[in-house]
C-alpha positions as CSV (number, residue, x, y, z in Angstrom):
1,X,95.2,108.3,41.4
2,X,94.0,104.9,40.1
3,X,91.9,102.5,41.9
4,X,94.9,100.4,42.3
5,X,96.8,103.0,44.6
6,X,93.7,103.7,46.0
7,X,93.6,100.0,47.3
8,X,96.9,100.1,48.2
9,X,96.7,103.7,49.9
10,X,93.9,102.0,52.3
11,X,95.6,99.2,53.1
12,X,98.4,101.3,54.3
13,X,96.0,103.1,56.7
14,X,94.3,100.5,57.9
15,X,98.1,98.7,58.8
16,X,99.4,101.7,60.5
17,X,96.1,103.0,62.3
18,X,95.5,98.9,63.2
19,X,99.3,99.2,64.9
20,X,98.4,102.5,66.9
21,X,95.3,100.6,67.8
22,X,97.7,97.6,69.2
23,X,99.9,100.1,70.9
24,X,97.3,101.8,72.6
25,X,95.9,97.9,73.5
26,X,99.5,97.7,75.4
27,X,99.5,101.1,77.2
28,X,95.9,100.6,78.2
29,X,97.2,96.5,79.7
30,X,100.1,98.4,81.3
31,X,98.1,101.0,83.1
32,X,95.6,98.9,84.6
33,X,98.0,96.7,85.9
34,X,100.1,99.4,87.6
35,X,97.0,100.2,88.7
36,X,95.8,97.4,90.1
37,X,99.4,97.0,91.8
38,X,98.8,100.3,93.5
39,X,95.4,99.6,94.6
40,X,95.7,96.0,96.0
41,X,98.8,98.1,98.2
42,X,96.9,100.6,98.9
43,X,94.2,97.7,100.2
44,X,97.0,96.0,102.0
45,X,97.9,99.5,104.0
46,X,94.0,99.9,104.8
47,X,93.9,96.6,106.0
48,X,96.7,96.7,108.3
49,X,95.5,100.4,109.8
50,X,91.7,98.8,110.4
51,X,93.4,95.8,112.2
52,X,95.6,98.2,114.6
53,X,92.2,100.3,114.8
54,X,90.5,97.4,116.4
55,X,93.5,96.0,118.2
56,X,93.6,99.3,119.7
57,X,89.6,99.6,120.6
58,X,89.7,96.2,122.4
59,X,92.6,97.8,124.7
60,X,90.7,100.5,124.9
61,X,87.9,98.5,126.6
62,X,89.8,96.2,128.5
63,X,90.9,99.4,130.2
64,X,88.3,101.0,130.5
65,X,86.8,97.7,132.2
66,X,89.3,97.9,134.5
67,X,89.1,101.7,135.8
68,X,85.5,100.9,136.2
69,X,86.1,97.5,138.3
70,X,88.7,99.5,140.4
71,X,86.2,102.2,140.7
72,X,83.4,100.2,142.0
73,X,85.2,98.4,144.4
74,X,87.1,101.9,145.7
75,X,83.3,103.3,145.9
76,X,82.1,100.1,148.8
Protein backbone atom coordinates (compact mmCIF):
# COMPACT_ATOMS: atom_id res chain seq x y z
CA UNK A 1 0.00 0.00 0.00
CA UNK A 2 1.54 3.39 -0.65
CA UNK A 3 1.41 6.32 1.52
CA UNK A 4 -0.92 7.86 -0.89
CA UNK A 5 -3.73 5.10 -0.25
CA UNK A 6 -2.82 5.17 3.10
CA UNK A 7 -3.83 8.99 3.19
CA UNK A 8 -6.69 8.38 1.35
CA UNK A 9 -7.70 5.06 3.41
CA UNK A 10 -7.75 7.44 6.60
CA UNK A 11 -9.61 9.92 5.27
CA UNK A 12 -12.29 7.52 4.44
CA UNK A 13 -12.43 6.45 8.13
CA UNK A 14 -12.37 9.40 9.56
CA UNK A 15 -15.56 10.56 6.98
CA UNK A 16 -17.58 7.57 7.79
CA UNK A 17 -16.78 7.11 11.64
CA UNK A 18 -17.27 11.34 11.80
CA UNK A 19 -21.00 10.45 10.10
CA UNK A 20 -21.80 7.62 12.76
CA UNK A 21 -20.57 10.09 15.24
CA UNK A 22 -23.30 12.75 13.74
CA UNK A 23 -25.88 10.07 13.69
CA UNK A 24 -25.48 9.04 17.10
CA UNK A 25 -25.37 13.18 17.89
CA UNK A 26 -29.12 12.92 16.43
CA UNK A 27 -30.39 9.75 18.26
CA UNK A 28 -28.82 11.09 21.52
CA UNK A 29 -31.05 14.92 20.64
CA UNK A 30 -34.02 12.69 19.91
CA UNK A 31 -33.96 10.75 23.08
CA UNK A 32 -33.54 13.43 25.43
CA UNK A 33 -36.25 15.27 24.02
CA UNK A 34 -38.70 12.33 24.17
CA UNK A 35 -37.60 12.24 27.33
CA UNK A 36 -37.97 15.38 28.54
CA UNK A 37 -41.60 15.31 26.85
CA UNK A 38 -42.38 12.31 29.07
CA UNK A 39 -40.97 13.75 32.16
CA UNK A 40 -42.47 17.35 32.06
CA UNK A 41 -46.03 14.93 31.65
CA UNK A 42 -45.20 12.96 34.01
CA UNK A 43 -44.59 16.41 36.23
CA UNK A 44 -47.89 17.73 34.93
CA UNK A 45 -49.79 14.37 36.31
CA UNK A 46 -47.86 14.81 39.83
CA UNK A 47 -48.89 18.11 39.93
CA UNK A 48 -52.42 17.77 39.39
CA UNK A 49 -52.60 14.53 41.94
CA UNK A 50 -50.69 16.82 44.85
CA UNK A 51 -53.27 19.65 44.14
CA UNK A 52 -56.40 17.16 44.53
CA UNK A 53 -54.28 15.77 47.67
CA UNK A 54 -54.52 19.04 49.29
CA UNK A 55 -57.87 20.09 47.93
CA UNK A 56 -58.95 16.95 49.52
CA UNK A 57 -57.02 17.49 53.09
CA UNK A 58 -58.61 21.02 53.47
CA UNK A 59 -62.14 19.10 53.17
CA UNK A 60 -60.97 16.89 55.31
CA UNK A 61 -60.53 19.48 57.97
CA UNK A 62 -63.34 21.55 57.37
CA UNK A 63 -65.18 18.45 58.33
CA UNK A 64 -63.62 17.42 60.74
CA UNK A 65 -64.11 21.05 62.24
CA UNK A 66 -67.43 20.66 61.89
CA UNK A 67 -68.16 17.09 63.63
CA UNK A 68 -66.14 18.63 66.42
CA UNK A 69 -68.32 22.02 66.65
CA UNK A 70 -71.51 19.81 66.48
CA UNK A 71 -69.98 17.64 69.12
CA UNK A 72 -69.30 20.26 71.54
CA UNK A 73 -72.31 21.89 71.37
CA UNK A 74 -74.38 18.27 71.53
CA UNK A 75 -72.05 17.66 74.80
CA UNK A 76 -73.65 21.32 76.85
Amino acid sequence: MTAEELIQETKESIEFNTKKVEILDKDIEKIKSEATKKIEKLQYDRNMIVGQIVKDQGGVEKLEKLINAENKIESK
